[in-house]
Every structure is written in C-alpha cells, then in structure tokens.
C-alpha positions as CSV (number, residue, x, y, z in Angstrom):
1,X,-2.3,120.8,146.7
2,X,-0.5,117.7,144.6
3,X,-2.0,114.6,144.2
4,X,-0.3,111.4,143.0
5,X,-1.2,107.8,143.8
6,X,1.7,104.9,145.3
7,X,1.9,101.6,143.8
8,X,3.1,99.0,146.0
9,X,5.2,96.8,143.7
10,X,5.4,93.7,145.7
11,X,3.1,91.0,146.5
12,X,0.4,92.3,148.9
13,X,-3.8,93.2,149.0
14,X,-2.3,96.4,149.3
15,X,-1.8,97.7,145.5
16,X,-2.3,101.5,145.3
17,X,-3.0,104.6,147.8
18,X,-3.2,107.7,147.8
19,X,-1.3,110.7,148.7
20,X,-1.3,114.6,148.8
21,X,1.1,117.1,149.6
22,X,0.9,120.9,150.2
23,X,2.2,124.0,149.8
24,X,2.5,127.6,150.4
25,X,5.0,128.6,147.8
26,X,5.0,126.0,145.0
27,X,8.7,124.9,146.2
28,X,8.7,123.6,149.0
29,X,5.9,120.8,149.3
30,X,6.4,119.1,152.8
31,X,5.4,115.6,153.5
32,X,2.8,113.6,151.9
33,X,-0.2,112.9,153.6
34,X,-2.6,109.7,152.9
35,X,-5.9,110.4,151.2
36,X,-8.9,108.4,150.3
37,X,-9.1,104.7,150.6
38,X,-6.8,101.8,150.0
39,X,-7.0,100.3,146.2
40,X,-8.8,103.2,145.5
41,X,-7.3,105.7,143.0
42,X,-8.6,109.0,144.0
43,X,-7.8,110.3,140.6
44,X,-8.5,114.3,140.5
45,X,-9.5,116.3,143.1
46,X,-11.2,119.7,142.8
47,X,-12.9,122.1,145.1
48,X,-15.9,123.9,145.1
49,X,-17.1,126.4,147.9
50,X,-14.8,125.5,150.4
51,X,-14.5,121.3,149.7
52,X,-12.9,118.8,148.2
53,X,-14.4,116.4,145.9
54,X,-12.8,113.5,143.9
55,X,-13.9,110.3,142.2
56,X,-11.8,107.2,143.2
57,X,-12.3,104.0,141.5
58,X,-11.3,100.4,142.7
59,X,-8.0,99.1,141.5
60,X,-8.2,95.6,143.0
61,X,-10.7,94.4,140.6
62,X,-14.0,95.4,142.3
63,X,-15.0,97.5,139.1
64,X,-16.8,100.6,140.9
65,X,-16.3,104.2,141.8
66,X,-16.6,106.0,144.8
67,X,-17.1,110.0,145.4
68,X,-15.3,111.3,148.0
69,X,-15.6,114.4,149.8
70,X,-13.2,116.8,151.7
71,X,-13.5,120.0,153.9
72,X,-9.4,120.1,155.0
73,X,-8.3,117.7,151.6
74,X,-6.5,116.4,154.3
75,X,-9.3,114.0,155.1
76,X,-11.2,112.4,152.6
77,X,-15.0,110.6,153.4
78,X,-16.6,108.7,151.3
79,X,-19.7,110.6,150.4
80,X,-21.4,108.3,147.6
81,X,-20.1,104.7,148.1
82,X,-21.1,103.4,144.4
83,X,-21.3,106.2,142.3
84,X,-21.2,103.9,138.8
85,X,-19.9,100.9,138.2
86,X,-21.0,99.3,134.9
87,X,-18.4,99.0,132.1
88,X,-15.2,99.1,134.6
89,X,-15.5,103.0,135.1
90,X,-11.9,104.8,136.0
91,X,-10.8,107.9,135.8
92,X,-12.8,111.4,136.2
93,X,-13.0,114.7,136.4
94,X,-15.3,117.1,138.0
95,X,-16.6,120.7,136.9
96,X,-19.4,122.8,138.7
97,X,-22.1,124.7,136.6
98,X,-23.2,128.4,138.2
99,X,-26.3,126.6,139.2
100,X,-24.4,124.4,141.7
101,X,-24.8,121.1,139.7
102,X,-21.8,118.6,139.4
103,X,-20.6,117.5,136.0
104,X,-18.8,114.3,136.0
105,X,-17.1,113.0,132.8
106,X,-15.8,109.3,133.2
107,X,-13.8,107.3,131.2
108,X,-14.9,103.5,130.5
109,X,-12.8,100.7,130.1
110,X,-15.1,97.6,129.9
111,X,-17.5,96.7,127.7
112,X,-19.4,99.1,126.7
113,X,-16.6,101.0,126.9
114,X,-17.7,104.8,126.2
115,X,-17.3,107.6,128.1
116,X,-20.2,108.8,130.5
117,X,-21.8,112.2,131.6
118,X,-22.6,112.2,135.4
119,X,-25.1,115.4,136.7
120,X,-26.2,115.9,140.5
121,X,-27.4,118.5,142.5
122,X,-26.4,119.4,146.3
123,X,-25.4,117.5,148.6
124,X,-24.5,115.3,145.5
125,X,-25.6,112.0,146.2
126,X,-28.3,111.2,143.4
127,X,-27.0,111.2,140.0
128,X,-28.1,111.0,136.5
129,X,-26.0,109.5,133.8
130,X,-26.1,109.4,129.9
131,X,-23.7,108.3,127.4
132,X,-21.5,109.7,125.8
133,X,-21.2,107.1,123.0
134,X,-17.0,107.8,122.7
135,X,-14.3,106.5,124.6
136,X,-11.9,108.8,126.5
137,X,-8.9,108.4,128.1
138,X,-7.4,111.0,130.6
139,X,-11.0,113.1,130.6
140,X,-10.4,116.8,132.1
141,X,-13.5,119.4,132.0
142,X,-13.4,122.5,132.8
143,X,-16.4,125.7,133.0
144,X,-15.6,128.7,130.7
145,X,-15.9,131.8,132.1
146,X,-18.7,132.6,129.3
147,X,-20.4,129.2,130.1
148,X,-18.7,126.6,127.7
149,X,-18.0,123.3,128.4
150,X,-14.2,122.6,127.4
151,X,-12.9,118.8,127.8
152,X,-10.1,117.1,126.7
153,X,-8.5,113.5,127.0
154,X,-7.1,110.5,124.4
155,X,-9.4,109.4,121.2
156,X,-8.9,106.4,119.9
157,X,-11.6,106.0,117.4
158,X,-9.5,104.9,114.9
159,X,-6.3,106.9,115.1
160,X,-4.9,108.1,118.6
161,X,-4.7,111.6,119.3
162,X,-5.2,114.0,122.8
163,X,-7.8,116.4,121.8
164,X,-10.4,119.3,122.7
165,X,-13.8,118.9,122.4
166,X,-17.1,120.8,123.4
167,X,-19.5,119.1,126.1
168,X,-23.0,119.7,125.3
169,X,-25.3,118.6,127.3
170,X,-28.5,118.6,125.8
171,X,-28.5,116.5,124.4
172,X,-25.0,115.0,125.6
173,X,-22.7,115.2,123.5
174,X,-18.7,115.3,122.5
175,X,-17.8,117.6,119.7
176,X,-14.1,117.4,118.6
177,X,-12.5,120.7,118.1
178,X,-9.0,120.2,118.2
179,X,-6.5,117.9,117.8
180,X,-3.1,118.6,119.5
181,X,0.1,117.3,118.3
182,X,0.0,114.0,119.4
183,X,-0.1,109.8,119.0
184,X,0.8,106.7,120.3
185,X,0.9,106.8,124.3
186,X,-0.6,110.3,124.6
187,X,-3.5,111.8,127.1
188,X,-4.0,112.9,130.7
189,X,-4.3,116.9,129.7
190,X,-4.5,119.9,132.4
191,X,-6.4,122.4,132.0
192,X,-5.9,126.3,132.5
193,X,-7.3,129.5,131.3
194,X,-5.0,132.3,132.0
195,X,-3.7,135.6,130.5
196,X,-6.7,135.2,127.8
197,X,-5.4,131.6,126.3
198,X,-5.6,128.2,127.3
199,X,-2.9,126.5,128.3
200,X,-2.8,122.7,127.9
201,X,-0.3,120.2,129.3
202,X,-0.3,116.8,128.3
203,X,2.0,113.3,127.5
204,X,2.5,112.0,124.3
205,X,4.8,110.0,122.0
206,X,4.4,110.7,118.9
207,X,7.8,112.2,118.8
208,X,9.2,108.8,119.3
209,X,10.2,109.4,122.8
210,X,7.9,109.9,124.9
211,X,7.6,113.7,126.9
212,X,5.3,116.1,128.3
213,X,4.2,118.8,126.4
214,X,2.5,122.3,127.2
215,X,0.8,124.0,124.5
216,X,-1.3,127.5,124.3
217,X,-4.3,127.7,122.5
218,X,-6.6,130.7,121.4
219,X,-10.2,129.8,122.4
220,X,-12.7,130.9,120.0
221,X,-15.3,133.0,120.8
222,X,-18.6,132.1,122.3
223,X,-21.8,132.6,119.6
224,X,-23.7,135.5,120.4
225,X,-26.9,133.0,121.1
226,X,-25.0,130.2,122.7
227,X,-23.5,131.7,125.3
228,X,-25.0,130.5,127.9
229,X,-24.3,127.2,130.3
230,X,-25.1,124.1,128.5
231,X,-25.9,125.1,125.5
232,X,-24.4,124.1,122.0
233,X,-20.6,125.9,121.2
C-alpha cells in the first residue's frame, strides 16, 4: 500500500486529498484510490490486527487532527473526530505496544510548538497526552522487537539535523541518539528493521542539492534490565 496526498494548485476550497494505491508485486501499482477526507492530510497509515489507522490533520486552516480507521484501507472512517488540536498539530505516526495500546507521536507547529506523546487503549477513542517539550518534524516511531521505542524526525533546536532518538515513556521523554548526515531541508525518515540493521531513508540538503538518502545503522543492544516496553534505553 502507497500513500501520497494531491495538491490542487488552483483556486478552489478544495486544497489537498488523499490517495492510495496497491499492489501485489511492488511494480505494478494500479490506480489510485481516494482516502480519508478532503483538506485532510492523512499523513501515515499503519495497521494493526487487521486495520488501518492514520492521523489526518486539517490543511484548510481549521487547526485539528482527526484519527481515522480502516478495515479494507480502501475506505477510511473517521473514528475520533478531534483527536488534538492545540498548537496547530500536523503530522504523526502511530506504533502499537504488545499490550495493545496506541502510541501517537505528533509534530507541533503553533505555539507551543513541541512535539506531543498520544497513549490510548482499544477501541482507541480516549487518549492521554503529555509533552514532549522538543519540536519534531517528520516524526516516525517504531516498536523494537526487544521492546524499545525508536523515533526519528528533523531537530531544530539550534542546528538542523534528522536524527534517532529513544521514546521513554515514563516519564515521556526524547533522548537523542544519533545524528545522521544531514542539514538544511532534511526530515521525513522511514523506518525498517531488517537483516539485523536498521535501515533509514530520509531527505536532506546538506549536500547542497537536495536528495534522498538511505542509510543502515547498527542498533545497539537493549540493557539487560531495560529491556522491557517503555522503559529507559
């Protein structure tokens, strides 16, 4: 499944919608098919036993996101109509804890304009938030398979870089861990373990021009005592 949002460049209420597109081979991806809601970016979508779930948040100026839910990812409902909307929330992503809770890490754009930690349990629709006192751009999470929170997205606290960092969650937390080669334009990293390394692709333009990169990383191992979901790396 590909996912990728239209702009409509001319003068209309209509300003952005999304699409996805499927396949069986990774070639040949078909037609796109419209997903989600008008003016509503559905920004990532991932799945979890059997559905869809993405956050979409309101390009026309409304300020808010929406979570959305799929059983097909053909068809997209909306399944929490204001899931935050203080501090002109954007983009997410979504991981799910052994437990079955939701982790939602959201960038901020507004004022405050840190990133925040969403948690909910089935069927999802009452959630808890804390900040995260950072911002991020481009957030990605991901569940380790020993239990460890891995994220990744743009810091700009001072310099510009797309980097790793641990999630902790209790308290919540961002930890930096590594800093890729990056600057300038630079974020919007995907995340995948495979083959025992972690393979990261990402934009940047530190280079002058700007490109997509794909690096592979060696994780570190997992403390002996912290091993386990939520806790500290």
């Amino acid at each position: 499944m590909l996912v990728a949002v239209g702009a409509n460049r001319k003068v209309s209420p209509s300003r952005h919608q999304t699409f996805a597109w499927f396949s069986t081979d990774g070639r040949d991806w078909g037609d796109p098919t419209t997903i989600g809601q008008e003016n509503f970016w559905l920004w990532r979508v991932t799945w979890h036993d059997g559905k869809a779930y993405g956050v979409g948040y309101d390009t026309a100026g409304g300020r808010l996101t929406r979570l959305y839910r799929s059983t097909t990812g053909r068809t997209f409902d909306v399944l929490v109509e204001r899931l935050f909307d203080e501090g002109s929330p954007s983009e997410a992503s979504l991981a799910y804890l052994p437990d079955e809770t939701c982790l939602c890490l959201l960038r901020r754009d507004g004022r405050p304009n840190s990133a925040m930690l969403g948690r909910a349990r089935p069927p999802y629709t009452e959630w808890r938030w804390s900040d995260l006192g950072v911002p991020v751009g481009g957030p990605r999470l991901i569940v380790l398979a020993d239990g460890r929170l891995l994220a990744a997205g743009r810091l700009y606290d001072g310099s510009v870089r797309t980097s790793l960092m641990w999630l902790q969650t209790d308290p919540p937390a961002l930890k930096e861990w590594l800093k890729l080669p990056s600057g300038g334009d630079t974020s919007y990293p995907g995340l995948v373990v495979y083959d025992g390394l972690l393979w990261v692709s990402y934009y940047s333009s530190h280079e002058g021009k700007t490109s997509i990169y794909l690096a592979k990383v060696k994780l570190p191992p997992a403390p002996a005592t912290t091993a386990t979901q939520g806790a500290k790396p």
